[in-house]
C-alpha positions as CSV (number, residue, x, y, z in Angstrom):
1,X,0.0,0.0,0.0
2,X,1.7,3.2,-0.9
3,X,1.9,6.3,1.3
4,X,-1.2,8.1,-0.2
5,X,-3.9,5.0,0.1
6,X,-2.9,4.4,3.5
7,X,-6.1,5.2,5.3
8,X,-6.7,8.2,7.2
9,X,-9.2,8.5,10.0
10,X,-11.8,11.3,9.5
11,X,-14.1,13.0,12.1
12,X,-17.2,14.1,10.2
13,X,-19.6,11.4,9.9
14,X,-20.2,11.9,6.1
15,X,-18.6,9.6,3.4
16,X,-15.1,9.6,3.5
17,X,-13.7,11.0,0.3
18,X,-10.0,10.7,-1.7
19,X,-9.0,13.7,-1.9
20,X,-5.6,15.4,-3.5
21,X,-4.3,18.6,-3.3
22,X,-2.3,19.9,-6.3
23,X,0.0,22.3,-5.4
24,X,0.5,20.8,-1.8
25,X,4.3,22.4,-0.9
26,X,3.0,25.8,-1.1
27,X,1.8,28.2,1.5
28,X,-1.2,28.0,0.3
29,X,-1.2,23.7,-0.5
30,X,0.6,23.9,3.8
31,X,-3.2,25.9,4.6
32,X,-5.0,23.4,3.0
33,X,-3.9,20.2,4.7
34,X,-4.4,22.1,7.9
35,X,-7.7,23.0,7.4
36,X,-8.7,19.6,6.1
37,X,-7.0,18.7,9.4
38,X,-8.5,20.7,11.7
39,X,-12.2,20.7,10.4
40,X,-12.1,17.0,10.3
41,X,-13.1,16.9,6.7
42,X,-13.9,12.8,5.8
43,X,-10.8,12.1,4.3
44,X,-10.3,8.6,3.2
45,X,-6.9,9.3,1.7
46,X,-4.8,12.2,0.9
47,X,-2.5,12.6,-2.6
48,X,-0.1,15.6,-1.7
49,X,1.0,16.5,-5.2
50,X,3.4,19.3,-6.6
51,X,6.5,20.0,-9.1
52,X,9.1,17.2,-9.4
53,X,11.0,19.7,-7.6
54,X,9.0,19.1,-4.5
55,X,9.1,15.1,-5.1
56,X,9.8,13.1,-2.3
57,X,9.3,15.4,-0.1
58,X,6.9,14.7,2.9
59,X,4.8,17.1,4.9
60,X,3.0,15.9,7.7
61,X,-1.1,14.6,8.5
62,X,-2.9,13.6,11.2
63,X,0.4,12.2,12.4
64,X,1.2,10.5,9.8
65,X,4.1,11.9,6.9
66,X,3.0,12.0,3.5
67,X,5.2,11.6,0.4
68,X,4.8,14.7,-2.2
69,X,4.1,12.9,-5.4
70,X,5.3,14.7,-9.0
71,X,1.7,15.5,-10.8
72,X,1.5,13.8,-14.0
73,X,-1.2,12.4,-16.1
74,X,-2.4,9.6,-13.7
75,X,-2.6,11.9,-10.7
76,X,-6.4,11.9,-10.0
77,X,-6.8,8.2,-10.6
78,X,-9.3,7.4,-7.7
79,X,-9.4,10.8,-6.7
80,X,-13.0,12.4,-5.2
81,X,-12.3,16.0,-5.3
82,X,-9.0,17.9,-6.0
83,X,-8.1,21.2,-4.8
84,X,-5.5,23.0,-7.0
85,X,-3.6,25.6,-5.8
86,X,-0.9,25.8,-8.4
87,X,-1.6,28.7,-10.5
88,X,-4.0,29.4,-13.2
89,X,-1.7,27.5,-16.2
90,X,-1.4,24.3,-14.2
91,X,-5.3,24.5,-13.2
92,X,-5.9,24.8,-17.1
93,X,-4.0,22.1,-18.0
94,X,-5.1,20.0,-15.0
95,X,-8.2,19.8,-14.3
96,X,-9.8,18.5,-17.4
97,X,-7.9,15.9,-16.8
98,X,-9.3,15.4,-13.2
99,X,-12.7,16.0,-14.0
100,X,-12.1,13.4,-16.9
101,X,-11.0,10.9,-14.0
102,X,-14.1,11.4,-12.3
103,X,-13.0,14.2,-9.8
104,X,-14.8,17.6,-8.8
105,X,-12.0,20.2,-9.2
106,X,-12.1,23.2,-6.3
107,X,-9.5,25.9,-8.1
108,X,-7.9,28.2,-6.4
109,X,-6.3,30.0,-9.4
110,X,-8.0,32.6,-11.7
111,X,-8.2,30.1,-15.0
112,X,-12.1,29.8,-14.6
113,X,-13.2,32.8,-12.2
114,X,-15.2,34.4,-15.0
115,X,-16.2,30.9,-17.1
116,X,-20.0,31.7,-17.2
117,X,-20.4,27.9,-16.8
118,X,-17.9,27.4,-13.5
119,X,-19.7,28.7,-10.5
120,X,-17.4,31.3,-8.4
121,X,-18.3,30.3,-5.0
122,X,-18.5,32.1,-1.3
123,X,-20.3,29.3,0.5
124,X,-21.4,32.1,3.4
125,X,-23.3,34.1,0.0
126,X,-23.9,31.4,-3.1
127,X,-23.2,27.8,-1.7
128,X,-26.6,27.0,-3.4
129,X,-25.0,27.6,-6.4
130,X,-23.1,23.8,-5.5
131,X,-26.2,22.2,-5.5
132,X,-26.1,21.7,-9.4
133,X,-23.3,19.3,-9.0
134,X,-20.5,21.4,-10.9
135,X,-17.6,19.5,-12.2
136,X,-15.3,22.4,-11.3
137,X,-15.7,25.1,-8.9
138,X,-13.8,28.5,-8.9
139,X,-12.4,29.9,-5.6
140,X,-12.2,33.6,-5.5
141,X,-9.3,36.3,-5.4
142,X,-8.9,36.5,-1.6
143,X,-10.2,40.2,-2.0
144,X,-13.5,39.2,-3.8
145,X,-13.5,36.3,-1.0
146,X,-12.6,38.6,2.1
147,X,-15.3,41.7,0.9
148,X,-18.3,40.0,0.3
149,X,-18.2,38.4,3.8
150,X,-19.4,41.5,4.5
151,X,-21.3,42.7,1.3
152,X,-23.6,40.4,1.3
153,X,-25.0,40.3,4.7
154,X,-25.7,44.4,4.1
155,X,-26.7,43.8,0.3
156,X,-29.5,41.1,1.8
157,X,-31.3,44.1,3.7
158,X,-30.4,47.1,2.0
159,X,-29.5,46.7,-1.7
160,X,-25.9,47.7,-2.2
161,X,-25.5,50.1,-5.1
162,X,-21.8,51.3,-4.7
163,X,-18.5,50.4,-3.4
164,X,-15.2,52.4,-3.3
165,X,-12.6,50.0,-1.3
166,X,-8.7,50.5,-1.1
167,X,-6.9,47.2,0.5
168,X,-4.2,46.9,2.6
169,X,-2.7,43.4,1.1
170,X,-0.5,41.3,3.0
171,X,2.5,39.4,1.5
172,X,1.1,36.1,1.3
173,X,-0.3,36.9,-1.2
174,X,1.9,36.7,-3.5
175,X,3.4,33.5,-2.0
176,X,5.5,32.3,0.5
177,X,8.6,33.6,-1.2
178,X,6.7,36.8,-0.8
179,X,6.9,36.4,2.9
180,X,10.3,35.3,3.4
181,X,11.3,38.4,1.6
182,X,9.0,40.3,3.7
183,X,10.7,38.9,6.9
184,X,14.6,38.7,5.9
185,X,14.0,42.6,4.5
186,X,12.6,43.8,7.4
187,X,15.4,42.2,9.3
188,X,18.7,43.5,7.2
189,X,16.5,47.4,7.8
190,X,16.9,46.6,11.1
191,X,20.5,45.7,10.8
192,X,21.0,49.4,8.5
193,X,22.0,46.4,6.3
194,X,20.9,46.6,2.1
195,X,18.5,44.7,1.2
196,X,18.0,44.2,-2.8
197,X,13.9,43.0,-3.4
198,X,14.3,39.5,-5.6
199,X,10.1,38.7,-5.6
200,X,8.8,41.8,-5.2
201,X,9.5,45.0,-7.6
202,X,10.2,47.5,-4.6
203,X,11.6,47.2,-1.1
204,X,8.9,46.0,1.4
205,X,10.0,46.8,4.6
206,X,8.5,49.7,6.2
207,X,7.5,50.6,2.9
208,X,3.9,50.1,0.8
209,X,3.2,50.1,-2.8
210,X,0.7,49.7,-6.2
211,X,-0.1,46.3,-5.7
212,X,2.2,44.6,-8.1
213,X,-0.1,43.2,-11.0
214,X,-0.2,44.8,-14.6
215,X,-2.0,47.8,-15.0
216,X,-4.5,47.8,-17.8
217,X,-3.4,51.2,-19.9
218,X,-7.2,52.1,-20.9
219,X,-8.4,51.9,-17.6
220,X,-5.2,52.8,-15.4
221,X,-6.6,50.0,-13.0
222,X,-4.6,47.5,-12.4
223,X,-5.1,43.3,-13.1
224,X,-6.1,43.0,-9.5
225,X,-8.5,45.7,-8.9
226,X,-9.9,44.6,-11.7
227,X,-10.4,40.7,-11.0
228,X,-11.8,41.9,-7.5
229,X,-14.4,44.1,-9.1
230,X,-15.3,41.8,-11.7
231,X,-15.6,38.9,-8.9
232,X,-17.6,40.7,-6.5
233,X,-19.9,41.6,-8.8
234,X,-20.5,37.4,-10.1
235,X,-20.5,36.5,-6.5
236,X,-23.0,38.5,-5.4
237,X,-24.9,38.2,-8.8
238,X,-24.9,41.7,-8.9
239,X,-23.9,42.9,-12.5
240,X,-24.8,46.3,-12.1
241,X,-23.3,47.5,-8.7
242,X,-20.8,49.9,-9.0
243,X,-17.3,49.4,-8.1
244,X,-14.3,50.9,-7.6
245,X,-11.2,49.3,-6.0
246,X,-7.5,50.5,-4.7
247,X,-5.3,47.9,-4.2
248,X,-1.9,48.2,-2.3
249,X,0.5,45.8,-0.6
250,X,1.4,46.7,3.1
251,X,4.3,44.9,5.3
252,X,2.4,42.4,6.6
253,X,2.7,38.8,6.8
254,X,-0.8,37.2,6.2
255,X,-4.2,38.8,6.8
256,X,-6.0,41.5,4.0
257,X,-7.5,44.5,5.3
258,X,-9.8,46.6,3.7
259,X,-11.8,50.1,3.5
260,X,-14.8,50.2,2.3
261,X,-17.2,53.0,1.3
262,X,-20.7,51.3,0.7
263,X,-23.7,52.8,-0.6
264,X,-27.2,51.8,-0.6
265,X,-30.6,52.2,-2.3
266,X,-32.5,53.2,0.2
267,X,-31.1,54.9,3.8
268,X,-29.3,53.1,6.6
269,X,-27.7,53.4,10.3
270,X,-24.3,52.4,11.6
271,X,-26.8,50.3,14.4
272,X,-28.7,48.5,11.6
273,X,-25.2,47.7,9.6
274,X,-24.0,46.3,13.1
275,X,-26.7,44.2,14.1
276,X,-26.9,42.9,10.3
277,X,-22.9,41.7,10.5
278,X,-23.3,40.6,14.1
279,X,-25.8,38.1,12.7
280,X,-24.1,37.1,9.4
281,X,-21.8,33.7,9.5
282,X,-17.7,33.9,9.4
283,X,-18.2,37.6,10.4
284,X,-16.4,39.1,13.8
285,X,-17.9,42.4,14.9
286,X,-14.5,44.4,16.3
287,X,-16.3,47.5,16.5
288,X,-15.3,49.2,20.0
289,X,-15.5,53.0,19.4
290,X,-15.0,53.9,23.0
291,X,-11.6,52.0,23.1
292,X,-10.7,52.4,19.6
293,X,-10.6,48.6,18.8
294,X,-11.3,47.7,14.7
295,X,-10.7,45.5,13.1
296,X,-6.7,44.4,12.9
297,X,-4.5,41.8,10.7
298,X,-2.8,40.8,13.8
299,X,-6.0,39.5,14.8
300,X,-7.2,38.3,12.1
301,X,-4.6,36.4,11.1
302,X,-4.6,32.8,11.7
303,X,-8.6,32.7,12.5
304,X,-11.5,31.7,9.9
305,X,-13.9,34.8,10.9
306,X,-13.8,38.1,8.9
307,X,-12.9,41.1,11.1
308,X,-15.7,43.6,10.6
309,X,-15.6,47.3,12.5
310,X,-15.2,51.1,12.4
311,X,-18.7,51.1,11.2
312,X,-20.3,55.2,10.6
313,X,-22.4,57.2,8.2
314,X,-20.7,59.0,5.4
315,X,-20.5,62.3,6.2
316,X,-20.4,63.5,3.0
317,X,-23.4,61.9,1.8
318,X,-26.5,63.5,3.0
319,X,-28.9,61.2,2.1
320,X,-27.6,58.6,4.7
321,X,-27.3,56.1,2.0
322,X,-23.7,55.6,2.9
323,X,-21.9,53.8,5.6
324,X,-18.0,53.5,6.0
325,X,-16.3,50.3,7.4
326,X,-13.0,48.3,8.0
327,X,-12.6,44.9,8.0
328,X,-9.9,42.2,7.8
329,X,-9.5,38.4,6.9
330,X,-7.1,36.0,6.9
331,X,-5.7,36.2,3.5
332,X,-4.1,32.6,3.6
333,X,-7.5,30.9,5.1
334,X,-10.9,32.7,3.9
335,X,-9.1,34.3,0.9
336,X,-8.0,31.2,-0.4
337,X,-7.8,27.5,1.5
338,X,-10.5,27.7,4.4
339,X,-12.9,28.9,1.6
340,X,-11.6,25.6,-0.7
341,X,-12.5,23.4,1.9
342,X,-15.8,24.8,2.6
343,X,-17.1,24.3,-1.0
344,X,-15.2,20.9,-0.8
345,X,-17.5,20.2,2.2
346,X,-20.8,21.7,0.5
347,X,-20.4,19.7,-2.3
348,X,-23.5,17.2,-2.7
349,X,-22.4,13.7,-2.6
C-alpha cells in the first residue's frame, strides 16, 4: 500500500472521500492540509502532489508523513475532489484531466473565475449555487472572498448600489517567497544592512506600494483591482453594482484588510449595519469606538472569521445612504484555503 492509500481516519460522519491537493508544498497547499485537518473533513486518503522539484518530499497529517508525489497524467486516478492551488496555467492544463478521472475540481487560481459555466463560489453568500453538481468550482481572489463576507449580509437588507474600497494586502499573497522576503528585509532594515527585493518589484519593509499586478493602460486600474471588481460583482450576482477598488501591498505577513465605502438604495444606520454583520456567519464584529478597537490583521490572522468594525455614516453623503467600514480576513484561510475546503464540504455527494 503506498503512502497516499494508507487510510486516514476522518471525524465528520459523512462519506469519506479521496481527496488530493495539487500544489501541496505551497503556502497556500501547507493551509489546505491544515484545514482539512483541523475541520475533520472525511478524508479517506490524501495525494499531496506538486512539481518534481517538490518530489519526495513529505509534509505531515494527522500524524502520519505524507510523500509529495510529481503531478502527472495519472494523478487523479481514484481521486474524489482535488483542490488546486498551483496557479491558473497548471489548473488549465489540470483539471480537465481530473474532471475526466471522475474528480470535482475546487481551483484556487483565476483560470475559470469568469467561465459563465464554472460557479465562483463564497459558501457564506452562493453555496446554493453547488447544489447543481459542478464539475469544477472557482475559488475567489482573496479580496473578492474577504469583501463579500461583508457585502452580502448588508446587500440582503439594504441593496448595495456602490462600493469604493482601497486594501491593505499582505504578502502572502503573493506566495511564500513573498513572505520570506517580507521577513529577511525587514530584518537587514533593522541591521542598517541593504537589502535588494528579488520577488517583489520595490523594497517591502517599512514601505507600501501599487499592488504589483499589470496595469491595464485604458483603464489605469490594475489586473487585481480589476479581478476583484469583476468577482464581486459574479458573486453576489450583482452585474450592475458599481465598483471601484485600490489595491496596495502593506508589510504584513498574512491577513488583507480593507476600507470600504458602501452605498445603498435606500437609507441606513451604523446600528442596523451592526446588528446585520453581528448576525451574518464567518463575520467578527470588532467594532469598539470607546476603546478604539477595529478590526486588525494581527487579529485576524490565523482565524476563519472576517474582522468587521469602524462602522459610521458617510459624512459627506446626506442622504444617509452611505456607511464606512473596515474589515480584515485572513488572506491565507478565507481568501484562499479555508474557503476551498468549505465548498469541498458543500459539495453534494
Amino acid at each position: 500500500m503506498t503512502q497516499h492509500q494508507s487510510n486516514l481516519d476522518a471525524q465528520s460522519p459523512s462519506r469519506p472521500l479521496n481527496v488530493a491537493i495539487v500544489g501541496a508544498t505551497g503556502a497556500v497547499g501547507i493551509e489546505l492540509m491544515g484545514c482539512l485537518e483541523r475541520r475533520g473533513f472525511p478524508v479517506a486518503s490524501l495525494r499531496l502532489l506538486a512539481s518534481p522539484r517538490s518530489a519526495g518530499k513529505t509534509l505531515p497529517f494527522r500524524g502520519q508523513d505524507l510523500v509529495v508525489e510529481p503531478l502527472g497524467p495519472n494523478s487523479f486516478d481514484g481521486i474524489d475532489v482535488a483542490l488546486f492551488s498551483a496557479g491558473a496555467t497548471i489548473s488549465r492544463q489540470y483539471a480537465p484531466v481530473a474532471v475526466a478521472a471522475g474528480c470535482v475540481v475546487v481551483d484556487n487560481s483565476s483560470a475559470f473565475r469568469m467561465d459563465e459555466d464554472v460557479p465562483l463560489v463564497v459558501p457564506e453568500v452562493n453555496g446554493a449555487l453547488l447544489a447543481d453538481q459542478p464539475k469544477v468550482v472557482a475559488n475567489p481572489n482573496c479580496v473578492a472572498a474577504i469583501a463579500v463576507m461583508a457585502l452580502q449580509p448588508l446587500h440582503a437588507h439594504n441593496k448595495v448600489t456602490r462600493v469604493i474600497g482601497a486594501t491593505y494586502q499582505s504578502a502572502s499573497g503573493a506566495g511564500a517567497q513573498a513572505m520570506a522576503e517580507l521577513e529577511a528585509s525587514t530584518a537587514a532594515y533593522l541591521k542598517g544592512e541593504a537589502y535588494a527585493p528579488q520577488v517583489l518589484p520595490h523594497p517591502y519593509a517599512f514601505n507600501l506600494f501599487s499592488h504589483n499586478a499589470g496595469v491595464d493602460a485604458e483603464t489605469g486600474y490594475n489586473g487585481e483591482e480589476l479581478k476583484a471588481m469583476a468577482e464581486i460583482r459574479k458573486i453576489m450576482s450583482a452585474p450592475d453594482m458599481r465598483l471601484s477598488f485600490t489595491c496596495v501591498r502593506v508589510p504584513v505577513l498574512r491577513a488583507h484588510s480593507m476600507s470600504l465605502v458602501v452605498e445603498f438604495e435606500n437609507p441606513v444606520t451604523p446600528g442596523e449595519a451592526e446588528a446585520w454583520l453581528a448576525d451574518a456567519p464567518g463575520v467578527r464584529l470588532v467594532n469598539d469606538h470607546a476603546a478604539n478597537h477595529y478590526p486588525m490583521p494581527n487579529e485576524a490572522s490565523g482565524g476563519d472569521d472576517v474582522l468587521v468594525g469602524r462602522i459610521r455614516a458617510d459624512l459627506s453623503d446626506p442622504t444617509g445612504r452611505t456607511l464606512s467600514l473596515f474589515l480584515s480576513g485572513d488572506q491565507l484561510l478565507k481568501g484562499a484555503a479555508l474557503n476551498a475546503v468549505q465548498i469541498a464540504e458543500a459539495l453534494p455527494r
